[in-house]
N, C-alpha and C positions, 0 to 999 in steps of 0.2 A: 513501535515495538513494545510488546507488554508482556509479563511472563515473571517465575519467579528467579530465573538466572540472573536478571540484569536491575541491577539497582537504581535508586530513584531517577525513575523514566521521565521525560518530560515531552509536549508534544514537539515536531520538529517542522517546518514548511518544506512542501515538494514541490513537483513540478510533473505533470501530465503531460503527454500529446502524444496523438494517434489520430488512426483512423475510425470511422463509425458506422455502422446501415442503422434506419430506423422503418420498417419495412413500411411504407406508409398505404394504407387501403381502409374503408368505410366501417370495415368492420369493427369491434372494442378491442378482440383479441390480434396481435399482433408481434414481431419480436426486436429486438435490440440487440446487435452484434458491434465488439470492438473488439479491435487490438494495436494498443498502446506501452509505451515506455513510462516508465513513472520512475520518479526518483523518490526513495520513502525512506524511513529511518528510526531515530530518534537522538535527542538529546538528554543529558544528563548533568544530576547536579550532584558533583563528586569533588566537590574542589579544584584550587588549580593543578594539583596532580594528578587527581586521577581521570579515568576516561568519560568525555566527555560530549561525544559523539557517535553515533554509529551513522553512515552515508550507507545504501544499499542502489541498486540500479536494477529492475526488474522489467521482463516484458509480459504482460497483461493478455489475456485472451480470455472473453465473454459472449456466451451466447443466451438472453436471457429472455424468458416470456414478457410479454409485456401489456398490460391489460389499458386502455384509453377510453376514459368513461366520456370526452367530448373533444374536439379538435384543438384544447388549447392544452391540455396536457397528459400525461403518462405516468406511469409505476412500470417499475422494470423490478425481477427481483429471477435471483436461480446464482445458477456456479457461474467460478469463475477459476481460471489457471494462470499461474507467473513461472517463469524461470530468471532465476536468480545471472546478472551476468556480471555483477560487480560488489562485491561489500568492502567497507573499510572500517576502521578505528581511529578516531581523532584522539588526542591526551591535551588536558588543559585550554588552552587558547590559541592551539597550532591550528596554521592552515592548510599544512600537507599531513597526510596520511601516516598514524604509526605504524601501522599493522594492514593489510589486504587479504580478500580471503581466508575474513577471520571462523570460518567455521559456521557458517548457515549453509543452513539443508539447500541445496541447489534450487529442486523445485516446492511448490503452494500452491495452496488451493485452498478456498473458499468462499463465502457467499456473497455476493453485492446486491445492493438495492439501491435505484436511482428514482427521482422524483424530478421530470421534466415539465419544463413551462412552454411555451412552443409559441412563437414569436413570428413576424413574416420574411425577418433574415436571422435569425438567433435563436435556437434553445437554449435555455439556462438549467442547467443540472446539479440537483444538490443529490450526492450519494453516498452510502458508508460500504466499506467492503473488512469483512471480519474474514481473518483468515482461520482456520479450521485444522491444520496442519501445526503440528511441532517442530519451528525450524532450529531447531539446537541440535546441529552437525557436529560434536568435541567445541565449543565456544568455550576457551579457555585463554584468558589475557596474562601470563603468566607476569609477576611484575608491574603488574598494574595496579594502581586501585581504585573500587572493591574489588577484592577478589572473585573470579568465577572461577566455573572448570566444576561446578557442584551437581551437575546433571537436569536441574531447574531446564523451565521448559520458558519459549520463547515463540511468542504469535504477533502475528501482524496485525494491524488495525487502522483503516484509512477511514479521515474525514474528507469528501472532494466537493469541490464546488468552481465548476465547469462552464463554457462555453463551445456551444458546438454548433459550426457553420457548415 
């Protein structure tokens, strides 16, 4: 998560899985369909007081052109949609959640581009998906610190790097 509501952001590790088509025929032109679960976020370095986590839980849906200049791999790029079905707030070093449903915008959208390698039991996928949408729903940690609640705007941004059978 990146934006200017949330203070020093840092990257955070997820976790992907879904389903996939990769329509496969002779031609270059061709297209790339998922929809997956992804857990995304971010971490923060706020001190041991202040918050220092955001967990999110979103479902993924992409349907993307996909251009194959030879049978060993691919460029996928176009929209993509999430709906938000969990957010949380960690403070310090905790491992349970302080806050739920802290005020992101339900649903997202925006762009992804994946670069496949194509394998005879494995594609390997390196992709970014930039979100496009202002997810700052009232994001306001009252009592926390840094303070938000300042109307600052808050977007998504994944780095993924995939396996798909």
């Amino acid at each position: 998560m990146l934006g200017s509501e949330l203070e020093n952001p840092r990257p955070k590790y997820g976790y992907t899985a879904g389903a996939y088509l990769i329509k496969q025929n002779k031609k270059n032109w061709t297209y790339y369909a998922e929809a997956v679960a992804s857990f995304r976020g971010a971490r923060f370095n706020n001190g041991d007081t202040g918050y220092s986590k955001i967990a999110s839980f979103y479902v993924d849906a992409a349907f993307l052109p996909t251009y194959k200049p030879n049978d060993n791999s691919s460029v996928s790029f176009g929209p993509y949609g999430s709906f938000l079905g969990l957010s949380s707030l960690f403070v310090g070093d905790q491992r349970k959640s302080e806050l739920n449903d802290i005020g992101i915008a339900p649903f997202d959208a925006g762009l992804a581009t994946y670069y496949h390698i194509h394998k005879k039991l494995v594609i390997y996928q390196f992709g970014v998906k930039v979100g496009i949408l202002d997810v700052n729903d009232s994001v306001n940690f009252e009592g926390y610190f840094p303070e938000t609640g300042n109307g600052g705007s808050i977007t998504n941004l994944s780095f993924e790097i995939g396996l798909l059978f």
